[in-house]
N, C-alpha and C positions, 0 to 999 in steps of 0.2 A: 807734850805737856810737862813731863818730866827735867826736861831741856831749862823749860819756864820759869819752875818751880826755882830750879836750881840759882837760876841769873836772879830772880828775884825770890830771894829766901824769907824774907818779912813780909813780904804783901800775905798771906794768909789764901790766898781766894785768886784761882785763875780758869778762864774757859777759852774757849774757841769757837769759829766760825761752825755754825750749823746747817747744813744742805739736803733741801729736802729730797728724798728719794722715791717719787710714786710706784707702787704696784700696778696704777693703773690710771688713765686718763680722769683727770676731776672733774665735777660739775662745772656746768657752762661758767662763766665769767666774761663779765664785758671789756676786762682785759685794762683796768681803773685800778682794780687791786688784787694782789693774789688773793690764794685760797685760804690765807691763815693762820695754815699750819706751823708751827715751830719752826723757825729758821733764824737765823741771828749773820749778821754779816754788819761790823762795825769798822771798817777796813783792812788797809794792806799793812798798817805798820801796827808793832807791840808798843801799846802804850794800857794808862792807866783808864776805867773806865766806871761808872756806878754802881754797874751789875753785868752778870751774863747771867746765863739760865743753865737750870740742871742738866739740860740734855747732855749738858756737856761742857763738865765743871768739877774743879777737882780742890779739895782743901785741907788744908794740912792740922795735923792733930793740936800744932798751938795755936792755931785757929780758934778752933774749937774750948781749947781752953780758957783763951783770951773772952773770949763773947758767950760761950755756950754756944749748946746745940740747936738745931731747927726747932720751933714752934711748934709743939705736938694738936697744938689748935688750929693749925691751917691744916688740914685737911690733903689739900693740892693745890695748886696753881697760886701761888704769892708766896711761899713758905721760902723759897732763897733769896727774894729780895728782901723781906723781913730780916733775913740770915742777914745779910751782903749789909742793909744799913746799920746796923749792930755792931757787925765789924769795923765799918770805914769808920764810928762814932768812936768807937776804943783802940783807933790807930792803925789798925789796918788796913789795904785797898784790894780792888779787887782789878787784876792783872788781864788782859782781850791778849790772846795769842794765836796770830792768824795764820802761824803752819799748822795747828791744833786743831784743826777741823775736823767734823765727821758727817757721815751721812745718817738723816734720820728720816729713817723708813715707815712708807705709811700702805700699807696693805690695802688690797683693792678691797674688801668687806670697809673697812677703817672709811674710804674715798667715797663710799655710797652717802647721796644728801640725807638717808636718814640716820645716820651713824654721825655725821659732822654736827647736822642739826642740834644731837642729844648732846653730844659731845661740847659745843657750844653753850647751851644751857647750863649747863655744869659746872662749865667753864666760868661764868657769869654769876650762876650762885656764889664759889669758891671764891669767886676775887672779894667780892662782896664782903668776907668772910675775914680773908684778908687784908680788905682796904679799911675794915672796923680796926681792927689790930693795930692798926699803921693812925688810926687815926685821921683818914682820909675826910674829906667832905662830899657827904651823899647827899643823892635827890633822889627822889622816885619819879618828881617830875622830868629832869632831863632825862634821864633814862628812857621813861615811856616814849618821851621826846624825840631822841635820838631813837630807838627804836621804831618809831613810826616813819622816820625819815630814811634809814636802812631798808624796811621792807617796801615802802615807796620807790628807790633804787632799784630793788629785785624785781616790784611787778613793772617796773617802765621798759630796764634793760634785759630781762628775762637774765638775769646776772645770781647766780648763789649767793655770791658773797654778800648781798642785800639783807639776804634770810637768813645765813649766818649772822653777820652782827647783830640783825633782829631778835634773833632767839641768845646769844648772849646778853644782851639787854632786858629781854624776858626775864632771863636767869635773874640777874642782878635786879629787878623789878621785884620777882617772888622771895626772894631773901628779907629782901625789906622788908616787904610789907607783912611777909609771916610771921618777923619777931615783932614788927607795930601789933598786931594782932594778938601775939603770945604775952606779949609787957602789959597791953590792954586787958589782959584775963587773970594777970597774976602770976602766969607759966613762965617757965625759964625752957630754951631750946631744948635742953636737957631731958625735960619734962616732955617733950613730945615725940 
């Protein structure tokens, strides 16, 4: 990483490949899609790329100068892409360095489907969270949408990954519709 850093001293923003590490055999999967979990592999050569993820990511203090710091409003899960757009807008990039890798370890408690499940959900709120930030375009209809067609997937293929994305999409389903609910009454998130 340091190596990186060095060859490319203005890019502000570099990560590397991430590999996951199990504790322990995952839930079934019809073997269509993995389990998931954080893993990043954008190839074999160093070149320039949109974003990487925190898990493994490293950025230099004129970075930071340049853009400011992370979004103290995302919560988790979209808070460095938020970063990474900010910076590539005020001229910096962000650097994929594929000797950089690390392994990211996920604990056999972590592996059990009701740990993913929650974990998912969360996931789904936060992006949510996120993707308002960013200015994305939401539906609650696709969502439920795509969520019904996930867990469709799960009960056909007896497959997790079904009910994973289904319960991400839940997430992002209940985000919505609590602050439609909370705007509807006058309440600010805050407020609840």
């Amino acid at each position: 990483m340091v190596a990186g850093v060095h060859r490319h001293p203005n890019s502000g923003c570099y990560g590397g490949p991430i590999q996951l590490l199990l504790g322990r055999k995952g839930p079934r999967l019809c073997g269509k899609e993995g389990i998931g979990e954080t893993e990043l592999h954008l190839g074999y050569e160093e070149h320039t790329v949109g974003a990487v993820w925190g898990a493994n990511m490293a950025i230099t203090k004129a970075a930071v100068s340049r853009c400011g710091s992370f979004d103290e409003r995302i919560e988790i899960y979209g808070d460095e892409e938020e970063w990474e757009r900010r910076l590539i807008s005020s001229g910096g990039s962000v650097i994929y360095l594929p000797r950089a890798w690390l392994w990211h370890r996920r604990s056999a408690k972590e592996l059990r489907l009701s740990s993913l499940l929650i974990s998912r959900f969360r996931r789904g709120r936060h992006g949510i969270r996120a993707a308002k930030l960013l200015q994305s375009q939401l539906s609650v209809k696709e969502d439920l949408g795509a969520g019904c067609r996930f867990l469709l997937h799960g009960l056909r293929r007896r497959c997790a990954w079904g009910f994973l994305a289904a319960s991400c999409r839940l997430g992002r389903v209940y985000e919505l519709v609590a602050d439609d609910l909370l705007s509807m009454s006058g309440r600010t998130p805050s407020d609840s």
